[in-house]
Kinemage of the C-alpha trace (Angstrom):
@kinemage 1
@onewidth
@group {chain A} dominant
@subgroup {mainchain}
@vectorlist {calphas} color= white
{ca unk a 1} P -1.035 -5.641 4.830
{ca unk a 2} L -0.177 -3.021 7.346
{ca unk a 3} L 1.994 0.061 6.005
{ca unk a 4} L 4.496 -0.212 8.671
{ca unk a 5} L 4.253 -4.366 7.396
{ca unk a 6} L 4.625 -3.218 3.920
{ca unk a 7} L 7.717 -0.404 5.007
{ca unk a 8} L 9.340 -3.267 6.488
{ca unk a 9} L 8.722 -5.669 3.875
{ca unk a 10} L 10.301 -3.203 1.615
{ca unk a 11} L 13.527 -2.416 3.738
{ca unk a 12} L 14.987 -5.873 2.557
{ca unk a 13} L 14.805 -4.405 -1.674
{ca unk a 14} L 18.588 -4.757 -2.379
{ca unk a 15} L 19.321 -1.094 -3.921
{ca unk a 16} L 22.031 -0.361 -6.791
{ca unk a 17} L 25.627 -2.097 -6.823
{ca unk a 18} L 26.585 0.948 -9.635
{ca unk a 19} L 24.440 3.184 -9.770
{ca unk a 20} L 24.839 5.635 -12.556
{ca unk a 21} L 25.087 9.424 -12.207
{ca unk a 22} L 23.383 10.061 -16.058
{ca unk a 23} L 20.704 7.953 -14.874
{ca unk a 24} L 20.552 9.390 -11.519
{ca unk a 25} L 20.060 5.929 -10.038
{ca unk a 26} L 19.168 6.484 -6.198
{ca unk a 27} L 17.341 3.854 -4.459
{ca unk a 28} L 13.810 5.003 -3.222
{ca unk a 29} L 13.833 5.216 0.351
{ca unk a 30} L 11.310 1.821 1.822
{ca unk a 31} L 9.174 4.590 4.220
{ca unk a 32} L 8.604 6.717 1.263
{ca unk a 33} L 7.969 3.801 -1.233
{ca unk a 34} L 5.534 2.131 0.945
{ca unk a 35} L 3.914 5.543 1.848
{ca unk a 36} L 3.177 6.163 -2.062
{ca unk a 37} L 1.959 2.356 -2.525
{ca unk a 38} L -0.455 2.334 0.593
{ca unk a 39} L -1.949 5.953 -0.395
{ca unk a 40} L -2.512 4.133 -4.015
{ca unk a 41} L -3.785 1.156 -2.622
{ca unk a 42} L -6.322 3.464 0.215
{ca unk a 43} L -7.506 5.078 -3.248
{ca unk a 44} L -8.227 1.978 -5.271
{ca unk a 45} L -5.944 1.873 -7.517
{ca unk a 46} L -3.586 -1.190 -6.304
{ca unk a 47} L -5.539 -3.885 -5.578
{ca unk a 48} L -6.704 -5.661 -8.336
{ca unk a 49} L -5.119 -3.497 -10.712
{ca unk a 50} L -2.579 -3.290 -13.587
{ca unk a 51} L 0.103 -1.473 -12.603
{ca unk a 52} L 3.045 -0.523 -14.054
{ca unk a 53} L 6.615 1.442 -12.913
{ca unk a 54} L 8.521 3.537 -14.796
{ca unk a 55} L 11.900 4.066 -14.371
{ca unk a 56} L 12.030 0.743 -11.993
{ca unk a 57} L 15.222 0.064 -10.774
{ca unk a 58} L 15.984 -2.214 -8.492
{ca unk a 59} L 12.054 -3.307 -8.394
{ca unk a 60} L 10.737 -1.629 -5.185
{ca unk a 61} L 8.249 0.061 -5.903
{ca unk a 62} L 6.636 -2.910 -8.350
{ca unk a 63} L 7.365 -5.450 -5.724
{ca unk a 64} L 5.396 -3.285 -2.864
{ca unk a 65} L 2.769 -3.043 -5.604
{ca unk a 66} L 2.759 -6.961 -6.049
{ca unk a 67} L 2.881 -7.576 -2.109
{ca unk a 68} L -0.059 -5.388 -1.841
{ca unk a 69} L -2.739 -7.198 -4.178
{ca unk a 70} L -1.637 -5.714 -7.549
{ca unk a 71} L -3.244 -8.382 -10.323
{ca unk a 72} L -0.213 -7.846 -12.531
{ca unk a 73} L 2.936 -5.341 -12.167
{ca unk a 74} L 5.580 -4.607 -15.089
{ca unk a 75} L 8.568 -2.648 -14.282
{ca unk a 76} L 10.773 -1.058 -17.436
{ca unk a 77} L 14.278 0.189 -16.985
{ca unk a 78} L 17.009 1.087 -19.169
{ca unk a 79} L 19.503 -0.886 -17.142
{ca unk a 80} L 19.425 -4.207 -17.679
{ca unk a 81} L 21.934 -4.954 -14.877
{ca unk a 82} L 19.815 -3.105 -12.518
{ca unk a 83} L 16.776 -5.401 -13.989
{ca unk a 84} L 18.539 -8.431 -12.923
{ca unk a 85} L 18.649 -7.426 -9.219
{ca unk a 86} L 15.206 -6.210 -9.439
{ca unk a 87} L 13.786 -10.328 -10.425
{ca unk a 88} L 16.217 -11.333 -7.695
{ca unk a 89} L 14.448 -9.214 -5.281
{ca unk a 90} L 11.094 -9.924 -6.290
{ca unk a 91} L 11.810 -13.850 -6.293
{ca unk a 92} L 13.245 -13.448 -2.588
{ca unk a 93} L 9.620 -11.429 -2.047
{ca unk a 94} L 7.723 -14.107 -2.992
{ca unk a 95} L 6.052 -12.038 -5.811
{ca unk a 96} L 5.803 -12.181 -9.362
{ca unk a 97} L 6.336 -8.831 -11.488
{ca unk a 98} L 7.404 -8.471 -15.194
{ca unk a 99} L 10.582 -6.793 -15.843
{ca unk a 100} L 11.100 -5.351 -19.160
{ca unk a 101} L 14.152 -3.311 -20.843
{ca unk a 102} L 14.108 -0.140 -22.150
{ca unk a 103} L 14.301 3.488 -22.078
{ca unk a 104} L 11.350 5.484 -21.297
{ca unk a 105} L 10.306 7.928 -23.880
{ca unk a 106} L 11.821 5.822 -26.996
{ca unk a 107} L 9.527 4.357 -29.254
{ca unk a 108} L 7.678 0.887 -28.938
{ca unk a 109} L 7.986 1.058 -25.473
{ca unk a 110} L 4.400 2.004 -24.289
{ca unk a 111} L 3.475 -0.303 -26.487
{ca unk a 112} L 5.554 -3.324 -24.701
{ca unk a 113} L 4.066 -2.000 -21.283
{ca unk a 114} L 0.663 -1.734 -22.652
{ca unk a 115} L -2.100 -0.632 -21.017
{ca unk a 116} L -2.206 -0.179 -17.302
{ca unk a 117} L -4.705 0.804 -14.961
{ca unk a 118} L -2.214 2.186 -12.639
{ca unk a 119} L 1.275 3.481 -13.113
{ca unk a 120} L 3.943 4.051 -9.891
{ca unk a 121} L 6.786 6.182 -10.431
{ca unk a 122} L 10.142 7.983 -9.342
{ca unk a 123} L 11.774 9.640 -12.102
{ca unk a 124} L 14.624 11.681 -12.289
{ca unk a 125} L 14.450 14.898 -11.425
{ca unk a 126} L 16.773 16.586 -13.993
{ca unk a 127} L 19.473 17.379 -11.808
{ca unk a 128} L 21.903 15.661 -14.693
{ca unk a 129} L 19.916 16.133 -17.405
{ca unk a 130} L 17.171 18.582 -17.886
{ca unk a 131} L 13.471 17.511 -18.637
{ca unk a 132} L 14.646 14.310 -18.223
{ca unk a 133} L 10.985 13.611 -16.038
{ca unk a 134} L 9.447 14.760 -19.290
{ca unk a 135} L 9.392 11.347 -21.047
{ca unk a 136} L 8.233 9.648 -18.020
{ca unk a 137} L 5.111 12.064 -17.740
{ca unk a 138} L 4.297 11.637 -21.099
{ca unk a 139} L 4.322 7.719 -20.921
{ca unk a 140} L 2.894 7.338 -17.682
{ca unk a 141} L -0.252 9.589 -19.118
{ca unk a 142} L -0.170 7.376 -22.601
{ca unk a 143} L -0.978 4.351 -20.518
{ca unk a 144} L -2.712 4.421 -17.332
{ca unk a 145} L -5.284 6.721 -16.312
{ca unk a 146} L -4.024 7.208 -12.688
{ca unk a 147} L -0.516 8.224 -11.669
{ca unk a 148} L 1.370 8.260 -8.339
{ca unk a 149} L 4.559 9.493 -9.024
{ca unk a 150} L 7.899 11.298 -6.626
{ca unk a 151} L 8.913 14.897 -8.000
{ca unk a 152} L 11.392 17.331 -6.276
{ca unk a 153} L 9.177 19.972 -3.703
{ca unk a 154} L 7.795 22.674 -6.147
{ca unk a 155} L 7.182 21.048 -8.768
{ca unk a 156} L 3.141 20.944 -8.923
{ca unk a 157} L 3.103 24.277 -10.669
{ca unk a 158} L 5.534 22.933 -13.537
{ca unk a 159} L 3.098 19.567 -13.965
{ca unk a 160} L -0.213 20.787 -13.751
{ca unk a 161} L 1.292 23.665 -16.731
{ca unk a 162} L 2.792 20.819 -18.657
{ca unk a 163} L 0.038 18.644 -18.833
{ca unk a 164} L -2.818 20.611 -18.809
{ca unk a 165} L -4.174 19.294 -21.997
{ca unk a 166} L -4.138 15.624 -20.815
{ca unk a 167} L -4.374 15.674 -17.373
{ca unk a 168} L -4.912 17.466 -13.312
{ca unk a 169} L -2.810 17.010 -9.716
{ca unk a 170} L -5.370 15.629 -7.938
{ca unk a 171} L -3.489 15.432 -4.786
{ca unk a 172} L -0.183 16.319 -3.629
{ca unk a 173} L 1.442 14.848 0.005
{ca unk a 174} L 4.927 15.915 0.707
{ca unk a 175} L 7.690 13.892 1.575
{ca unk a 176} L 11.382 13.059 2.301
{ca unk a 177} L 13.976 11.411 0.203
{ca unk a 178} L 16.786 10.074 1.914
{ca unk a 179} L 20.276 10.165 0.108
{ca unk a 180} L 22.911 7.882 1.808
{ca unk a 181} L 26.311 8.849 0.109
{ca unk a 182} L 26.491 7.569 -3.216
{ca unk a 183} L 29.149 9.520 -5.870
{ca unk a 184} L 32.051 11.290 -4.961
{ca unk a 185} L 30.345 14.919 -5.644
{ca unk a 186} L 28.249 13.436 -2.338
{ca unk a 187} L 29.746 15.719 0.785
{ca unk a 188} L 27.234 14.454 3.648
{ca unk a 189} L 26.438 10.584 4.290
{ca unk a 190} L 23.046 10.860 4.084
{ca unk a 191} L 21.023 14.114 2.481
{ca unk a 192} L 17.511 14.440 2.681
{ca unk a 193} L 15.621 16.329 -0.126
{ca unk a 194} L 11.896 17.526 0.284
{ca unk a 195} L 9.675 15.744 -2.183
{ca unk a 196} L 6.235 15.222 -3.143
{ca unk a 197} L 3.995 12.680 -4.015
{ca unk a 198} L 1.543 13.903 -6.945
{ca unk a 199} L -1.366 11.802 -7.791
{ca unk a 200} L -2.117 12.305 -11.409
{ca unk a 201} L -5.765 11.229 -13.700
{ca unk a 202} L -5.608 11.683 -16.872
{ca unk a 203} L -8.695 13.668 -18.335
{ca unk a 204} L -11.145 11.801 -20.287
{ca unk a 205} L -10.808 12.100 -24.061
């Protein structure tokens, strides 16, 4: 599948119907969701593959990892409402992906994920609650030995510090995350905030 196949494949992903502010639910934009999948998939590490996402939402990023040759995809999220609309979308896909509750960071979950070869991401970024990307590093390193996740522009410095012990940046591409108007603290229709892609491998214990 072509990216701009895959972009527009991914344009039809219903998003949130309430998204939550403490959860800092915001749809990921198609063009940057297929942009991360098709970099994963150039490198390997779709195709075939185990893959899980953390943090799923409504399913777009584990659906463009299903549409693209993934063997098997689980997505986890701590919203079971949003999980609903996430199998809707991947049934009107055409794909099959696991969708499994629970909150990222609390115990047993890992285990219910289990082992992946590949995990896609887009975590918060703190902006309601601090370190709240922390959990999803951690995870995302417990289970798979390659990670593509979406961080707020700048952040390589505070990754490649915090897991220095069990893991390097191997890459970094730079992106844009497009904001339509979602919560009444939103002034503009749509903002766009600078992002980047970091591809993470775990070191070898």
């Amino acid at each position: 599948m072509r990216l701009n196949e895959l972009e527009r494949r991914l344009e039809k992903v219903a998003g949130f119907t309430s998204p939550s502010t403490r959860l800092e639910q915001y749809q990921t934009p198609a063009p940057l969701a297929a942009r991360l999948l098709y970099h994963a998939a150039l490198k390997g590490d779709i195709g075939g593959r185990r893959v899980g996402d953390l943090g799923c939402g409504t399913g777009i990023l584990a659906i463009g990892a299903a549409l693209i040759g993934a063997r098997e995809v689980v997505g986890v999220d701590a919203d079971e409402t949003v999980l609903s609309i996430a199998r809707e979308n991947a049934e009107r896909s055409g794909v099959e992906v696991t969708f499994l509750p629970g909150r990222i960071g609390d115990p047993g979950v890992s285990s219910s994920i289990g082992p992946c070869d590949t995990v896609v991401m887009n975590p918060p970024f703190g902006a309601q609650n601090v370190h709240a990307d922390r959990p999803f590093i951690d995870t995302s390193l417990e289970i798979a030995p390659r990670v593509y996740g979406i961080f707020n522009a700048g952040s390589r410095q505070f990754v490649e510090s915090y897991i220095a012990e069990r893991g390097c940046v191997e890459e970094v591409i730079g992106g844009l995350l497009s904001i339509r108007r979602t919560f009444s603290f939103h002034t503009r229709d749509v903002r766009e905030i600078a992002v980047e892609i970091m591809v993470i491998s775990r070191k070898v214990a």
